[in-house]
N, C-alpha and C positions, 0 to 999 in steps of 0.2 A: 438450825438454831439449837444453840443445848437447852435442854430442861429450865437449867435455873435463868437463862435470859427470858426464855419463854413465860415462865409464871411468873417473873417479874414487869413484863408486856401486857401479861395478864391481868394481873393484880391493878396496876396505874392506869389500863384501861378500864376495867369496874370501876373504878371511884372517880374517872371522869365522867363516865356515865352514869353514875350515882349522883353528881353533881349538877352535871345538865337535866337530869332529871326532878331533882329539892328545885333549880332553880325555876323551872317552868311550873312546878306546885305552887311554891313559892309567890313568883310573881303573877300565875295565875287567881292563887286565892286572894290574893288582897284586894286586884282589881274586884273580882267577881265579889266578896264582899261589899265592896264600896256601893255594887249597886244591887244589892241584897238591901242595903238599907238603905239606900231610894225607893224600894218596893219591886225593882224586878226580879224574881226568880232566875229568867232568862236574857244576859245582857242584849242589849241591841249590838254590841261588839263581840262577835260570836270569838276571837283570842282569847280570854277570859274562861271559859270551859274546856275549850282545847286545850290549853296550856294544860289543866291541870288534870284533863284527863287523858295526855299524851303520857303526861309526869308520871303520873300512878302505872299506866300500864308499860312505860319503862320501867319502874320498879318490880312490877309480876314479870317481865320477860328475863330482868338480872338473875330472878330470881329462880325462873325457869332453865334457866342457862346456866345454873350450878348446878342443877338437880342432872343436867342433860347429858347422855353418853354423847350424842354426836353435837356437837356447839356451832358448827358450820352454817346452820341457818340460823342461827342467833348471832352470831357473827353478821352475816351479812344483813340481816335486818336491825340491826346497830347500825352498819353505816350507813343503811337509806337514810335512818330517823334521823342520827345525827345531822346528813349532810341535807338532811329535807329542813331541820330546821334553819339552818344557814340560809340555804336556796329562798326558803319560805321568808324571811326577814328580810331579805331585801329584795325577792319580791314584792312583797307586799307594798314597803315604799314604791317601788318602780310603777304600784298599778294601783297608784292613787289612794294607798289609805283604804279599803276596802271595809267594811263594816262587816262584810260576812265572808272576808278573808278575799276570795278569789270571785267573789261574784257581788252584785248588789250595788249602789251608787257609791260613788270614790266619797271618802271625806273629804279629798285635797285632790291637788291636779298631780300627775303621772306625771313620774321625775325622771329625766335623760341619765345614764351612766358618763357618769367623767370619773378621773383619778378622784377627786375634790370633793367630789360626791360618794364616791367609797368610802375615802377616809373621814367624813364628817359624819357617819352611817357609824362606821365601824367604830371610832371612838366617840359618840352620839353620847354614852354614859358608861360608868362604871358595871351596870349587870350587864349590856350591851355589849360587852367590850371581851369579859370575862367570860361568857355565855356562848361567844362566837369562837373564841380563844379556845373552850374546853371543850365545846362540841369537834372543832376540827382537829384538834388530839387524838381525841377519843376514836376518832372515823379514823384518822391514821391508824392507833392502837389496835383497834377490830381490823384495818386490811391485812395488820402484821399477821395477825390470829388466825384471819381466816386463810392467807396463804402459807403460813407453815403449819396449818393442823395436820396432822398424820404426820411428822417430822416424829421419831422416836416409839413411834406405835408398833414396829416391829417388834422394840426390845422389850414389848408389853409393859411399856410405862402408863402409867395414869396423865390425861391430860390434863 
């Protein structure tokens, strides 16, 4: 891949992952908020702090990954998180509504996979929709990254 596709790869994958990142701040704080002033510190829906402290330390690792000679494990740890959050979302429905994500009593009952149930999942709402949309970009984005890195390193270019 030449240079300039590459940091153009580059570039469009930072700012989706800039984005999947504001949005789980995002929709983490408001929740977490809301029951800040019910009086809990610590929600009983443990999403709520996750979200927004996945958010944040995506932000440190973007940020780490400008800074970084070798990007390759920042790459790859892009696309766990990305695709962990995907995974994470509808697992979550599939195992009932969890209150403390993956463990703890279901809010609701555990949902079977049909087409019908993806799709009512996937386009559930607009930040739902958008958020699944930019994360699977972005994990595209970063495998591009991390299998052409070293493309061009001979000619001692900057990656």
């Amino acid at each position: 891949m030449d240079e300039d596709t590459r940091r153009l790869v580059a570039f469009v994958a930072s700012q989706l992952v800039f984005v999947a990142a504001l949005i789980h701040v995002a929709v983490g704080a408001v929740n977490w908020i809301r029951w800040l002033a019910a009086g809990f510190l610590v929600p009983q829906d443990a999403r709520w702090p996750v979200f927004v402290l996945s958010g944040l330390a995506i932000i440190v690792g973007i940020y780490a990954a400008s800074r970084a000679e070798n990007r390759r494990p920042y790459y790859l740890a892009g696309i766990v998180v990305m695709l962990g959050y995907v995974v994470a979302y509808f697992g979550w429905h599939l195992g009932g509504h969890r209150l403390l994500l993956i463990a703890g009593p279901a809010a609701g009952n555990a949902e079977s996979i049909t087409l019908q149930w993806f799709l009512d999942h996937l386009f559930a709402g607009a930040v739902e929709f958008v958020s699944i949309l930019v994360e699977t970009l972005a994990a595209i984005g970063l495998a591009v990254l991390f299998v052409t890195e070293g493309d061009g390193a001979d000619a001692g270019e900057e990656p």
